[in-house]
C-alpha positions, -999 to +999 in steps of 0.1 A: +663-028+616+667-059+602+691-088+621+729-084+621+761-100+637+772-078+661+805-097+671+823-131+664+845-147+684+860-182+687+855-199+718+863-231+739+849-254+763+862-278+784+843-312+788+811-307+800+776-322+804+747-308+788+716-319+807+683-311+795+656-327+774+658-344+743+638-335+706+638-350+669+630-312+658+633-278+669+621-280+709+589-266+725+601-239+750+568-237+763+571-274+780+602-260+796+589-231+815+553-250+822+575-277+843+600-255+854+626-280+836+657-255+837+647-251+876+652-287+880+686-285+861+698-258+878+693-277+912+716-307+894+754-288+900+771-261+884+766-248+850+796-246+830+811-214+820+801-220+783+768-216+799+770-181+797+741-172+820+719-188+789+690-211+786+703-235+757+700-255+722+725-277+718+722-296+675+738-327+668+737-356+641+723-389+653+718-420+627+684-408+626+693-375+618+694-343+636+685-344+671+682-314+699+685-309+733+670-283+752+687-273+785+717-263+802+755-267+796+769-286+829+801-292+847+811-326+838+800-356+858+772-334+869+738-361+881+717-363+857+678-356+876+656-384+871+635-378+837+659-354+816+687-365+787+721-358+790+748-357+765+791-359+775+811-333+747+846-333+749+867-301+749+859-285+718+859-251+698+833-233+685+827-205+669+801-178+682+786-149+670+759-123+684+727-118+663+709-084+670+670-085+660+637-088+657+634-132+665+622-141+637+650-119+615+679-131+643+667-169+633+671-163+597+701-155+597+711-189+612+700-208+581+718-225+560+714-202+533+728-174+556+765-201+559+782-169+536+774-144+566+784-167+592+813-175+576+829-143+569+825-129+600+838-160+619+868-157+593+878-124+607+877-137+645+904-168+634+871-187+635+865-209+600+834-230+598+840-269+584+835-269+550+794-274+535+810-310+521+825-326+554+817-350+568+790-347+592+805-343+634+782-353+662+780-316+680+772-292+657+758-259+666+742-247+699+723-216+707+724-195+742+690-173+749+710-151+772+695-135+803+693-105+797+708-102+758+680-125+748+652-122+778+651-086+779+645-067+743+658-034+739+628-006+738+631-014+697+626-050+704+655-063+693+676-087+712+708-105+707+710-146+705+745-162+709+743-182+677+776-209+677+789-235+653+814-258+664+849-258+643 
């Protein structure tokens, strides 16, 4: 089987803090579960609904260029434990789609070069992606590794990341 969107929906969020730990490129899981960093999070407050059961990815644009957090989405105003980055989004829309695979096929298809995919199955849930030319936003994407869509493969070993652009 090769990776496929399963479902697209658009979705909202409240304000809420995402708390985690802060990269210039795609983060290093394994330094999360060696030092039990979403443990520590977890202890912080409530996660937000957003959260979805999920460890999380959260991609923005910085003056330095893309930047990524690795963590948790929070309740607002939630402490931040000593040691982690935190970042405040307002309420916003995004939209999110399910991507059933094999890892390394479910990544591909949130590459740019996959936008065309994305985009027409967000278009059929009311959800259209800013255009490839605007101009850049500060939140742009996040992921959710689920527990147990993402955890857990199926006996094929597929499993299904929540892949979500914001609007």
């Amino acid at each position: 089987m090769t990776a496929a969107i399963i479902k697209a929906e658009r979705v909202t969020h409240p304000p809420v803090r995402f708390i985690g730990k802060r990269f210039d490129a795609y983060p290093d899981w394994g330094l999360a579960w060696e030092n039990d960093w979403f443990g520590v999070i977890e202890k912080a407050g409530k996660t937000a609904a957003i959260n979805d059961g999920s460890y999380c990815v959260l991609v923005g644009a910085a003056e330095s260029g893309v930047e990524f957090y690795l963590g948790e989405f929070m309740e607002a105003g939630t402490p931040v434990p000593d040691g982690f980055d935190f970042a405040d989004l307002p309420g916003m829309s995004a939209g999110l789609v399910y991507i059933k695979g094999k890892p390394d096929e479910v990544y591909a298809l949130t590459a740019p070069d996959k936008r065309g995919e994305l985009q027409a199955a967000l278009a059929e849930a009311g959800a259209e992606l800013p255009a490839p030319d605007a101009p850049p936003k500060r939140w742009l994407s996040f992921e959710r590794d689920n527990c147990p869509r993402w955890t857990d493969p199926d006996p094929d070993g597929n499993r299904i990341l929540d892949y979500a652009v914001y609007l």
